[in-house]
C-alpha positions in Angstrom: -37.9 177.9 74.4 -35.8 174.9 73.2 -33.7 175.0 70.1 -36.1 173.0 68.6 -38.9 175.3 68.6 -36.6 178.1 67.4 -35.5 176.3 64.2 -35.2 173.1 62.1 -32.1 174.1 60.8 -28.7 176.2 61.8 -26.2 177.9 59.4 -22.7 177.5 60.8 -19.5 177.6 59.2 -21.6 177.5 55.9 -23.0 173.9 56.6 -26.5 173.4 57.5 -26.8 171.5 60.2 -30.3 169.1 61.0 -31.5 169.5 64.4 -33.7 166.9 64.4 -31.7 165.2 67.1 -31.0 167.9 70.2 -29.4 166.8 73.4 -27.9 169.2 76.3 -25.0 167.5 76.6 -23.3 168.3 72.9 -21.9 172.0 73.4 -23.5 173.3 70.5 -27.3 171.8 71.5 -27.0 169.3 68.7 -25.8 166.2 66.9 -24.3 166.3 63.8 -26.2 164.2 61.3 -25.1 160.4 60.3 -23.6 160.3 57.2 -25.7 157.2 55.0 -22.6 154.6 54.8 -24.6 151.8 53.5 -23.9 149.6 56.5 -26.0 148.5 59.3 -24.7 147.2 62.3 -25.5 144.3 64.4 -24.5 142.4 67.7 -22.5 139.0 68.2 -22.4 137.0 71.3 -19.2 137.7 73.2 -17.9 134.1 72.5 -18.9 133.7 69.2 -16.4 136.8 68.6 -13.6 135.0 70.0 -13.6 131.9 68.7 -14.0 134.2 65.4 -10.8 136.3 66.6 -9.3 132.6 67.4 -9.9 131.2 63.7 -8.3 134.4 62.5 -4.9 134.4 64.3 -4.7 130.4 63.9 -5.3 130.5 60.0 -3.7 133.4 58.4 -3.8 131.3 55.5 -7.9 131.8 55.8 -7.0 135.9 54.6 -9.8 137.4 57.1 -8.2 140.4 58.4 -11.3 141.1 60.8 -14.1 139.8 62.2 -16.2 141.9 60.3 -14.5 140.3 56.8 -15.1 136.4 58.4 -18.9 137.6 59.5 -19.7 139.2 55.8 -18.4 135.8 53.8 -19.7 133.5 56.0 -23.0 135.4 56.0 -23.0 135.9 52.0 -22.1 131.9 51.7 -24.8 131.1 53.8 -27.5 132.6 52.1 -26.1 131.6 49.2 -26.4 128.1 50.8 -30.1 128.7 51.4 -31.4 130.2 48.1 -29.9 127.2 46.1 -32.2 125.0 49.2 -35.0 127.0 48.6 -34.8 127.4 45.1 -36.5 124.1 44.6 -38.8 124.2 47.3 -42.3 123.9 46.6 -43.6 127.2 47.7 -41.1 129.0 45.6 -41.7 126.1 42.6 -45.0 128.7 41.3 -42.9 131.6 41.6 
């Protein structure tokens, strides 16, 4: 029997544990559940990164720190861009 079909859940060091997720090669038999950060990744073309990374060191001035904080402005400016386009769009002129 797998540790799956023994029990949903395992007491250990007073924490319960969810063993949804069981794979052989964790010593214990089982992943520790994610913690919910709010955040969701996603995956950038390998260029598109550097010529991020490039911006960044070549305009300190800009204040991105990381390509994460240049990816999260542009992203929020850009659909800020678009709602203020589609804002008077005929579809959404009903709404």
């Amino acid at each position: 029997m797998t540790i799956n079909t023994l029990a949903r859940h395992v007491i250990y060091s007073r924490l319960v544990v969810n063993l949804k997720y069981a794979h052989a090669s964790y010593p214990y038999g089982f992943i520790m559940p994610k913690k919910e950060t709010g955040f969701r990744g996603t995956s950038l073309k390998a260029d598109l990164v550097a010529a991020i990374e490039q911006f960044i060191k070549q305009h300190p001035e800009a204040g991105y720190k990381s390509v994460s904080d240049f990816v999260q402005e542009s992203t929020r400016l850009r659909i800020q861009e678009l709602r203020k386009s589609y804002a008077s769009h005929p579809r959404n002129a009903s709404r």
